[in-house]
C-alpha positions as CSV (number, residue, x, y, z in Angstrom):
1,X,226.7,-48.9,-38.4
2,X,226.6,-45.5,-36.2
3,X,229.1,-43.6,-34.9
4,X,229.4,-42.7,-31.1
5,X,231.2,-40.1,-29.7
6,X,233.5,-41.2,-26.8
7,X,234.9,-38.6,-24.3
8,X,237.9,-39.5,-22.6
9,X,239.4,-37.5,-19.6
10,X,241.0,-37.8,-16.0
11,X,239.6,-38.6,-12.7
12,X,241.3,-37.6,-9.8
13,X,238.9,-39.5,-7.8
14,X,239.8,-43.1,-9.6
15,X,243.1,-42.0,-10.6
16,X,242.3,-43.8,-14.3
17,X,241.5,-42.1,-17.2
18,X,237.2,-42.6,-18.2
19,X,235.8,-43.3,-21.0
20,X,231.6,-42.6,-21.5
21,X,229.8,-42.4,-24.7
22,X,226.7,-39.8,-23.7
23,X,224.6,-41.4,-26.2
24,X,224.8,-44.8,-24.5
25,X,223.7,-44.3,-21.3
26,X,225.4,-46.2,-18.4
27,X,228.3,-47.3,-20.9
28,X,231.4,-46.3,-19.7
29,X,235.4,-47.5,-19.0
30,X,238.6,-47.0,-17.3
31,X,242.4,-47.6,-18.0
32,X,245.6,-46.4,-16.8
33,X,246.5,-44.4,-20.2
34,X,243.8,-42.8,-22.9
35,X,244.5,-45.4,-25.1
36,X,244.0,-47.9,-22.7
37,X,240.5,-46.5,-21.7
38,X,240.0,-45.9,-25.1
39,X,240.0,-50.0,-25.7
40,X,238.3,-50.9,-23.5
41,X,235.7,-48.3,-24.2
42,X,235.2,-50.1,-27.6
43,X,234.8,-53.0,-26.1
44,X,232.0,-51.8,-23.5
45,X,230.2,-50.2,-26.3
46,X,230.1,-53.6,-28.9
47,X,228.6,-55.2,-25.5
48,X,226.0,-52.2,-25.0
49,X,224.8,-52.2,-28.2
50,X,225.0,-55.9,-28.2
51,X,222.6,-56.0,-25.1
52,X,220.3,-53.8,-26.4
53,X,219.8,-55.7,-29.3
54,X,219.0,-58.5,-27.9
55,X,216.5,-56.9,-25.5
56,X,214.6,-55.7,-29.1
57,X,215.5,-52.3,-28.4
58,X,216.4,-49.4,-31.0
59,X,219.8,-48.6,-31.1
60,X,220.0,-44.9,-30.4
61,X,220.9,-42.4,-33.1
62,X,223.7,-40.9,-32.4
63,X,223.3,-37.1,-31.3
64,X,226.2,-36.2,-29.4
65,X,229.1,-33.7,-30.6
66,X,232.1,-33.0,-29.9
67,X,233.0,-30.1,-27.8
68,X,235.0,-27.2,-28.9
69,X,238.2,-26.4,-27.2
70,X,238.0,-23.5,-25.0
């Protein structure tokens, strides 16, 4: 199984903390704490993948890093 790099972070806009995965495009969540967001994140990703199985597509290899703190 791969391994996909989450970023989680704060959005002013939504007041929620976001989730994306940049290797799964589109596939992103939201929750009130990081762990939270975190969650359902995991959940969102099982479902991407999930879907992109069953449309016969490759399951992307996972390229993302992490970033480096400033």
């Amino acid at each position: 199984m791969q391994t996909y790099l989450i970023e989680t972070f704060w959005s002013e806009e939504d007041d929620a903390y976001l989730c994306i995965a940049p290797d799964l495009p589109g596939c992103s969540a939201a929750g009130d704490t990081p762990l939270e967001a975190i969650q359902e994140m995991q959940d969102a990703m099982a479902s991407w993948l999930q879907a992109c199985s069953n449309m016969g597509r490759e399951l992307p290899f996972p390229l993302a890093k992490p970033r480096k703190a400033a």
